[in-house]
matplotlib code that plots the C-alpha trace (Angstrom):
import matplotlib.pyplot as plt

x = [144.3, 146.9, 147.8, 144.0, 145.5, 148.1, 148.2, 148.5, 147.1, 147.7, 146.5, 146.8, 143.2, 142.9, 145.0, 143.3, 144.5, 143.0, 143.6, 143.5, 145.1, 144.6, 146.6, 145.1, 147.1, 145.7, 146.0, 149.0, 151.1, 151.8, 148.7, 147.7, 144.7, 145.0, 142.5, 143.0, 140.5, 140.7, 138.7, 138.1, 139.3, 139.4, 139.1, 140.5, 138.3, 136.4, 133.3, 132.7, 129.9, 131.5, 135.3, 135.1, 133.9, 133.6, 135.0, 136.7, 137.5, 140.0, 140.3, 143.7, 145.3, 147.9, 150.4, 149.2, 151.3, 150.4, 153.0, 152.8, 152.6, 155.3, 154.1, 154.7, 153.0, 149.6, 147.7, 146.2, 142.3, 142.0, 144.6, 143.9]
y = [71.3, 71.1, 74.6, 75.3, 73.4, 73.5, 70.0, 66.7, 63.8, 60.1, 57.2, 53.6, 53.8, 57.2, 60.4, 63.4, 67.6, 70.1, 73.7, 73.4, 69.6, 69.0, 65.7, 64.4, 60.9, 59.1, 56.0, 54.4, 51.4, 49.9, 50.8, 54.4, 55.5, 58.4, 61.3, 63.9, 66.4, 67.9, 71.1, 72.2, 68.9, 67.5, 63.2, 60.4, 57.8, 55.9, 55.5, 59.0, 61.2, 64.3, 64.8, 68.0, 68.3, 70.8, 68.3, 65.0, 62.9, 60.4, 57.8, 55.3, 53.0, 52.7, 55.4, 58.6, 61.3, 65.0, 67.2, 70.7, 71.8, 74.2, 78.1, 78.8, 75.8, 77.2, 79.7, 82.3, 82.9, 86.1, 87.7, 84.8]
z = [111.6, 114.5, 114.4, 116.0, 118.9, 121.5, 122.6, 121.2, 123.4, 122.7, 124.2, 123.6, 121.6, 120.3, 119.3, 120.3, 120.0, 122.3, 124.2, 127.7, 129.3, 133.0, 134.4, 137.3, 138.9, 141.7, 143.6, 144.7, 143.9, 140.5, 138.7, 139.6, 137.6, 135.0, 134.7, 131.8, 131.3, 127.7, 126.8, 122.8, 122.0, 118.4, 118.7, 116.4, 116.3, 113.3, 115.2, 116.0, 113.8, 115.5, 116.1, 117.6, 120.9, 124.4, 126.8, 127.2, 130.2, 129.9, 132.4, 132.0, 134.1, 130.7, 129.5, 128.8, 126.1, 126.3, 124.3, 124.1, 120.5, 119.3, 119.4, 115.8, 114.5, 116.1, 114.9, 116.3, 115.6, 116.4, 114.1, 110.8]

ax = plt.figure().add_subplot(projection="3d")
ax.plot(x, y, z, "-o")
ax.set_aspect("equal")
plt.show()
């Protein structure tokens, strides 16, 4: 399943892999908020009917990991 992805997204409530990541931090100070906008994202989360989904907006005022998957562990869809 990761290798349809290129990142991997992690949050303090839920672990999420997607294709296009854009990081957005604003406010200053101690607490700045966290915006990450995730597109063909894939979510973790035991409540969800549908893990797969267009777009997510995260919103964080908490730590936020996005790590670039390694090339050769994704695939490419065109050529499998």
């Amino acid at each position: 399943m990761a290798g349809m992805f290129r990142f991997a997204i992690e949050t303090e409530r839920r672990f999420y892999l997607a294709n296009k990541v854009d990081v957005k931090v604003t406010g200053d100070g101690a607490r700045p908020l966290i915006e990450v906008e995730l597109t063909d994202a894939w979510v973790w989360d035991m409540y969800r009917k549908s893990r797969f989904v267009p777009k997510v907006r995260i919103l964080s005022f908490k730590d936020v990991n996005v790590e670039e998957l390694p090339r050769e562990d994704v695939v490419d869809l065109d050529q499998a």
